[in-house]
N, C-alpha and C positions, 0 to 999 in steps of 0.2 A: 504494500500500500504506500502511496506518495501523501503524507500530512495536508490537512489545506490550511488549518489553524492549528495556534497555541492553545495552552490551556489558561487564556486567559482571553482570551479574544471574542469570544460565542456572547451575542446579547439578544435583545427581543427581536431585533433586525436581519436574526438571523433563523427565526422558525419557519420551517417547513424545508429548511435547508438541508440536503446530503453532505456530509463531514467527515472527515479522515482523523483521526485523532491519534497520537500515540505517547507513551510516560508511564511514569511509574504507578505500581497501584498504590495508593496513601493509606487508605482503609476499606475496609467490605461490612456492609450491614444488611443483614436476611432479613426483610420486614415482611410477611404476610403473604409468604410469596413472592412479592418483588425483590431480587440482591441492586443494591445501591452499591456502586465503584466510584470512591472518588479516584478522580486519574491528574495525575500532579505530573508536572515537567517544571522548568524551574522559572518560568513564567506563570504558574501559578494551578489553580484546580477547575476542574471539568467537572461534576456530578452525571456518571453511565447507569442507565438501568438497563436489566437485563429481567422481560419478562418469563413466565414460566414456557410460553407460546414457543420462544427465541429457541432455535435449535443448538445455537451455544448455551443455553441454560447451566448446563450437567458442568461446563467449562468455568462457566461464571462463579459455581459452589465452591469448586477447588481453588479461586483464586487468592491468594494470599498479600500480606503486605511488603512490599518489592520486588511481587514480579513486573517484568517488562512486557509492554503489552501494545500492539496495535488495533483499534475498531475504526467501522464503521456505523454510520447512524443519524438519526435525524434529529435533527433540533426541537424541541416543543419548551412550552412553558410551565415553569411547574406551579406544582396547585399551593406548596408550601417550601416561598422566595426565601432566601437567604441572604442577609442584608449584608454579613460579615463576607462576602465573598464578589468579585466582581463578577464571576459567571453566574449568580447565585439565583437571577431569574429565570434561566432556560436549566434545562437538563438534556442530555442526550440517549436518544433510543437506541439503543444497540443492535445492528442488525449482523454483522460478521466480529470476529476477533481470532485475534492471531496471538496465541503465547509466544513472545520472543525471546522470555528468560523467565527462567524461576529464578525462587532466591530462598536460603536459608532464612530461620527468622532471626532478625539483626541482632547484634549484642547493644545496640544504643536506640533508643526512638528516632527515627527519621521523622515523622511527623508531625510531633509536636515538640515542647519543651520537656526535658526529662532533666534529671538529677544524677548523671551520670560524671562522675567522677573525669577530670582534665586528662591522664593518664588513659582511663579507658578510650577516649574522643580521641586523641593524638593517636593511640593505637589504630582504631578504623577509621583517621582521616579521610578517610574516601566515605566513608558513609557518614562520617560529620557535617562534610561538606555540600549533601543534599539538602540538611536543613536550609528551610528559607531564610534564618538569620544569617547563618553560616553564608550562604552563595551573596548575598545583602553586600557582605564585606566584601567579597572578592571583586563583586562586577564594581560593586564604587571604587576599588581598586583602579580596574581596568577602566571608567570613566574617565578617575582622578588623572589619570599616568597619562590619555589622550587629550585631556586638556591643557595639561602643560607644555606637552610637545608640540599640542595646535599654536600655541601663544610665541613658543621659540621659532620656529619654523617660519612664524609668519615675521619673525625680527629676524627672520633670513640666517639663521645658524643652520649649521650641517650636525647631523645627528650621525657618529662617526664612534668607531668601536676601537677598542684597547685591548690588549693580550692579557689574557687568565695565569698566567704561565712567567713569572719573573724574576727579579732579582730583591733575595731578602736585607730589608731595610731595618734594623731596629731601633730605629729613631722615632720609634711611637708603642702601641699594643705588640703583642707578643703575633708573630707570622704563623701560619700556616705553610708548614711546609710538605714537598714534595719529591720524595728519592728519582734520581734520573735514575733510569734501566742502564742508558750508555755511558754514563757517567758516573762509575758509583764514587761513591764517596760524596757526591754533588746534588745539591738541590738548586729546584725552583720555589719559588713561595708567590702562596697566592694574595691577588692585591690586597692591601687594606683600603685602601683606594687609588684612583687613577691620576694620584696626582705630577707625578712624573713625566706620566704619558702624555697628559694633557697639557702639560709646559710645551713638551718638544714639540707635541702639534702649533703650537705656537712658534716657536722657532723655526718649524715648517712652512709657516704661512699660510695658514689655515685659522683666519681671524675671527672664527666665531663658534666653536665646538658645542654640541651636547651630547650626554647620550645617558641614557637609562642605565646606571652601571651597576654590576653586581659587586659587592666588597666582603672579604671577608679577617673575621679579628679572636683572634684566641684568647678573649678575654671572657670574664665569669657575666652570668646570664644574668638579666633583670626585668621588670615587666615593661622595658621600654626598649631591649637591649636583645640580639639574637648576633651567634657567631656567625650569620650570612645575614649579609640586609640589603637593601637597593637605596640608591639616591640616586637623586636627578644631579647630575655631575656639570656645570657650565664652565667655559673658560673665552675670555675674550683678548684682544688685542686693542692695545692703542687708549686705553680706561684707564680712569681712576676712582676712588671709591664710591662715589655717587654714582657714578654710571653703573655700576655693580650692582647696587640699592635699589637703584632707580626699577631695573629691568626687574631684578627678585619683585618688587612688590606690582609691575605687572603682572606678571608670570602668577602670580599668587591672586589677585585682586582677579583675574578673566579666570581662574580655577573654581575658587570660591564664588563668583557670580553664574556659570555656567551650574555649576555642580548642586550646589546651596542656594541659590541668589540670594547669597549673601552678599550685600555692599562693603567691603571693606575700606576706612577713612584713610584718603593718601595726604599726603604722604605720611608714614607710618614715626609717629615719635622714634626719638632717640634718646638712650642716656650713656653716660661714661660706665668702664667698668667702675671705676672707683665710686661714684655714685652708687652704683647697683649694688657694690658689698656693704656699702657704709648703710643704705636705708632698705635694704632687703635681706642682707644675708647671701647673697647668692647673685649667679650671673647669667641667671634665668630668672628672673623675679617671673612669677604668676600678679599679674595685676588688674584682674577682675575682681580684686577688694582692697584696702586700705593698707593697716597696720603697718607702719613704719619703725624700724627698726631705730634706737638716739646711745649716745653714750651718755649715763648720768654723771652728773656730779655727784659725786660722795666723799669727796674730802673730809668732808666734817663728821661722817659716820666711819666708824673704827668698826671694821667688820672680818676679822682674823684671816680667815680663806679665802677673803680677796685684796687683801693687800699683794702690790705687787702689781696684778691681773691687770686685763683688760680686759672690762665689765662691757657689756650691753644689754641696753634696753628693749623691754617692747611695750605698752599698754595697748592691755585690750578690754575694751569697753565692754559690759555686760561678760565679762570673762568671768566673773565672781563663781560663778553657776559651776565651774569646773570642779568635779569631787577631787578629794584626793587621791584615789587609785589615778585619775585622770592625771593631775601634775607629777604621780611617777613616772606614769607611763611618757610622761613627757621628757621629764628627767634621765630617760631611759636613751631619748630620741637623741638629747642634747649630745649625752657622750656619744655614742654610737658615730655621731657628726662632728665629730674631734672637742667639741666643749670639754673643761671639767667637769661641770655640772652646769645645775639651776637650781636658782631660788626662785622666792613668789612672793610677792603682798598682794591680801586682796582687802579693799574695804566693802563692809556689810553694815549697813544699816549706820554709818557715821562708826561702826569700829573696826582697828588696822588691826587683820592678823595675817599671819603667814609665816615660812619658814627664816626668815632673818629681822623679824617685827622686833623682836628683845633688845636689836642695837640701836635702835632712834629713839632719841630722846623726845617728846611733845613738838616742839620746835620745828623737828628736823621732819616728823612725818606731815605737822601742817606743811611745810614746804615741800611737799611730794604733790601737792594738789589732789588729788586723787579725789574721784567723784563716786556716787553708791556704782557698786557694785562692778567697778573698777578693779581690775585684773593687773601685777604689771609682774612683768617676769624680768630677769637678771640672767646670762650665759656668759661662763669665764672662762679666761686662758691666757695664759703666756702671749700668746699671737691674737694679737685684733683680729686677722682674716679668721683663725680658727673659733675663738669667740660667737664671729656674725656669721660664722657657717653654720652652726650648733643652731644657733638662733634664728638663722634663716629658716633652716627646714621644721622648728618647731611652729616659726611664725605658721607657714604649710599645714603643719597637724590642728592648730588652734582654729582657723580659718575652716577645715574640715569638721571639726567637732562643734565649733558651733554654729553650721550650716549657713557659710556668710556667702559661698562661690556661688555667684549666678554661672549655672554649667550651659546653658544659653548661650552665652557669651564670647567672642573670640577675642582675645587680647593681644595683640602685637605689639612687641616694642625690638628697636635694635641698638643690641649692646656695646659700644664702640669703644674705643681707644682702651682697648687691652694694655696688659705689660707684655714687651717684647720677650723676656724673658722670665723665668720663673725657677727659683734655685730647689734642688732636689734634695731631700734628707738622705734618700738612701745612695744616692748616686754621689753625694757630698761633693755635687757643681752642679752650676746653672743648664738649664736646658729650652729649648724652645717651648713656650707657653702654644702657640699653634703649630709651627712645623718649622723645617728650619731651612724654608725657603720663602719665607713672610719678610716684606720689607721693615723698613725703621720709619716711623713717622718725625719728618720734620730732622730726621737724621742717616741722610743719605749713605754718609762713611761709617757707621755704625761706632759714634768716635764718642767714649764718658761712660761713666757708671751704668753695669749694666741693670743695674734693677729701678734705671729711671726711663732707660728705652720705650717707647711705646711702637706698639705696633699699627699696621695697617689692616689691619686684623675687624672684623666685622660679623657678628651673628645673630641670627634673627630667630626673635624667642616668640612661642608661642601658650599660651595659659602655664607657663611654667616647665615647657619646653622647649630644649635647644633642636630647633627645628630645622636650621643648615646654620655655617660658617663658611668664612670665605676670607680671602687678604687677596692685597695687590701682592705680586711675586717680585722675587729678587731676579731681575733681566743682566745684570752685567756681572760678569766672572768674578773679580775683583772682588766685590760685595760679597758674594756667594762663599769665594774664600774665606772672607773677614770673618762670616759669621760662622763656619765651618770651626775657624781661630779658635773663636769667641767661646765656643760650644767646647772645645778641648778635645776637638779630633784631629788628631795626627794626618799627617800627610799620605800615610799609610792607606791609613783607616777611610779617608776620604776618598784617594783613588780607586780602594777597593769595592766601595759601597756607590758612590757618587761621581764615579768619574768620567762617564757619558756625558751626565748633565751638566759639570764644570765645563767638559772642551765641548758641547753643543753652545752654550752663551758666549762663545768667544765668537759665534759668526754669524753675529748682528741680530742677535734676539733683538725684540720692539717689547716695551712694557708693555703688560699684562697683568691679568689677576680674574680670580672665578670666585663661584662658590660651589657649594655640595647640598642642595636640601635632601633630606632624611624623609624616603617615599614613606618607608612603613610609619613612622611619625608620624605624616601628614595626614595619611590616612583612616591611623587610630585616632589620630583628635579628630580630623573632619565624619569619620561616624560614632563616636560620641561611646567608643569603646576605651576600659583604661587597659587592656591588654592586648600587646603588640602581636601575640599568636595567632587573635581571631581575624588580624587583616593579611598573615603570611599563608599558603595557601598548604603548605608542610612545612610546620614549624619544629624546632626542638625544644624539648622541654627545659627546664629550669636546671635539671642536670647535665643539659648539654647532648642529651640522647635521640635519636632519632626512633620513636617506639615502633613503630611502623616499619622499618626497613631495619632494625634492631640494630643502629648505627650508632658511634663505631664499634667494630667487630673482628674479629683475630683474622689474616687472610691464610693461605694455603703457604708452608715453607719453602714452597719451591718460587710463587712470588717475591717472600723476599731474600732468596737466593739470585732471583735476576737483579735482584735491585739493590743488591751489594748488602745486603741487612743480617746482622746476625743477633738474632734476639739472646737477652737477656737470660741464664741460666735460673732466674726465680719467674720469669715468664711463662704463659700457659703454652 
């Protein structure tokens, strides 16, 4: 049989009509003689009857939920309409049918919502992904990713592919690597991103690049985080930072009006990073609510475990309400987020308590201001930034507990003027804050202390995610060296890792500079999911496993005897 409609497409206009139908069976119900099919495809549900009269009848009894099935039949209207359904005024008379697959009965509900554990779903990914919420995410997927290409495409960039297959760079997350068969002893690693490639396409002369890129990162999972992810990868010639901005919130502003119509406000605020830590915490501020983060005075209050410190502030109005399990759990958040702790005052009813209320004297608490039922929390540390980090993400937890986030809401802001560099406890030297081919703003020779550099460095934050980054790039050798220098890579070390791209800038690269937005991000905030699995289409789970392909997995000894491998004597 050749289909004529979906299963969503049959209305009043179409009774008396012959129709070809075919999908999955959703449910069967034997009413009185009649069996009622609902028949589902992933445009939605068809309602089949199959009378006693019908010589498929015998067919229709045996039919269960997932098999696959083709009929024919005529349209009528039924005598009791279904408002919840777009087909939901016609039904179809079944006059042939063809079984074209059984199917065991499923270990998850396909049909409706069930209660079935993450692990079980990840396992029958395939039969996950028949739910209609499930398929929801993937096709706004596949909208989102053509809207953005329509918007590049039409600013005249070439949508241009990069090799899987490269040279490991450890100047960022940990590589994926890849044993050569012909090579042994040698690997490839796969990208973490394309950004190399996408320079030299530029040195190429090829002044406007995109492409859909797959990246991948050997780093610990989290529900915004998977070790393969896609971004929208740009890179252009002859730009500077606004030109870069400018186009991201095209590109984003004709996404979200096609996909949402949602109007997004241009041009899109900006603020400093140093702003952002100082009155958020953080270099994603979510700012679809208030709470600003202050340093107090407390001079005058002698408070043992924070002398020394650097304190920060938060008040939060109507916080009172907070139990005390609640401000452990918070206290919990702060360390976890490099704080020492947290304290608390709340005032109730005109009286200050909380856990550091014993060290102010009358005086010192009238000069707190504090209004009823005023909340004000305290996060400490050696480090200011580690301090407003602690306190950043608890501001997050406060805001969520006491249901302040309009989730309605899209909030953009772009975080700018980074530090060029950022010094490493473990590594005990500085290292690039974004990569370490980010230019120096306002300092061309990369010449003075480095923890005053700023970068060209640029990232655009969405409800409290980093949603892409980007910088203008270092174009001339010389530079590229310096910060190579700067960074305490030997001459060695650089020719071995980076020595394509030194001698490719000696022959008249043009400045440049791109950005990277973060598809699967985009796409869990624009459907309004806080988990990055339900918009990848096989995900891995939280331990990094593939449950479904039961990935990774030991290979056969004789692979890797081609590939130069000799496993471990406590290995399986």
């Amino acid at each position: 049989m050749k289909y004529t409609h979906h299963n969503s497409e049959l209305r009043l206009k179409n009774i008396n009509e012959q129709v070809y139908l075919k999908g999955w069976v959703a449910k069967r119900r034997d009413l009185g003689g009649l069996i009622f099919i609902d028949l589902r495809d992933y445009h939605g549900i068809t309602q089949l009857v199959f009378k006693p009269d019908n010589a498929f009848y015998k067919e229709a009894t045996e039919l269960k939920n997932e098999y696959v099935i083709e009929v024919k039949g005529n349209v009528v209207e039924r005598e009791s309409k279904n408002k919840d359904l777009l087909t939901g005024d016609i039904e179809v008379i079944v006059r042939d049918l063809v079984v074209l697959n059984t199917a065991l009965n499923p270990p998850i509900a396909v049909s409706y919502q069930d209660n079935a554990q993450e692990d079980t779903r990840l396992k029958y990914r395939y039969l996950d992904l028949r739910r209609k919420e499930s398929q929801r995410y993937i096709i706004m997927r596949s909208h989102i990713t053509q809207a953005i290409r329509e918007k590049l495409l039409e600013k005249k960039f070439f949508e241009l592919e990069t090799p899987f297959l490269g040279k490991s760079s450890p100047e960022g997350a940990r590589d994926f690597l890849i044993p050569s068969r012909l090579y042994h002893g040698q690997y490839y690693a796969l990208p973490q991103s394309p950004q190399i490639y996408k320079q030299l396409y530029m040195v190429s002369g090829f002044e406007r690049y995109f492409q859909v890129a797959r990246c991948f990162r050997d780093e610990d999972l989290r529900s915004d985080r998977q070790l393969e992810f896609t971004q929208i990868d740009i890179e252009a010639s002859f730009v500077k930072q606004n030109d870069i901005i400018n186009l991201t919130e095209e590109v984003l502003a004709h996404t979200f009006h096609k996909i949402l119509n949602y109007e997004i406000k241009l041009p899109i605020d900006q603020i400093s990073y140093q702003d952002a830590m100082f009155y958020y915490g953080s270099d994603k501020p979510d700012l679809r609510y208030g709470l600003k983060l202050s340093t107090p005075n407390l001079d005058e209050v002698k408070i043992p475990f924070l002398e020394g410190k650097s304190v920060r502030s938060l008040l939060v109005p109507n916080g009172a309400s907070l139990t005390r399990k609640q401000l452990d759990n918070l206290t919990a958040v702060a360390k976890k987020n490099h704080s020492d702790g947290l304290a608390y005052l709340k005032m109730n009813e005109g009286e200050l308590t909380g856990s550091i209320v014993k060290f102010f004297n009358d005086e010192q608490k009238d000069a707190l201001n504090l209004k009823d039922n005023d909340l004000l929390l305290f996060a400490y540390h050696d480090s200011f930034e580690k301090a407003s980090n602690g306190l950043g993400v608890v501001r997050n937890e406060v805001a969520n507990l006491l249901g302040i986030i309009d989730e309605n809401k899209y909030s953009f802001v772009w975080v700018v003027d980074f530090p060029l560099f950022e010094y490493s406890e473990t590594e005990e030297r500085y290292v690039a804050r974004h990569h370490p081919f980010t230019s120096a703003k306002e300092n061309p020779n990369l010449e003075g202390p480095l923890d005053t550099m700023l970068a060209n460095a640029y990232d655009i934050v969405l409800n409290g995610y980093e949603l892409g980054g980007g910088s203008i790039r270092i174009h001339n050798s010389t530079t590229q060296a310096r910060m190579f220098e700067l960074l305490g890579l030997t001459d060695e070390i650089v020719e071995a890792r980076f020595g394509y791209l030194v001698e490719a800038l000696k022959y008249g690269t043009p400045p440049h500079g791109g950005i990277a937005l973060g598809l699967d991000r985009l796409v869990m905030l624009m459907t309004g999911t806080k988990n990055i699995k339900d918009v990848i289409a096989f995900p891995k789970t939280q331990s990094a496993r593939d449950l479904m392909m039961s990935a990774p997995d030991y290979v056969d000894v004789q692979q890797e005897l081609e590939l130069g491998i000799i496993r471990n004597k406590e290995s399986k």
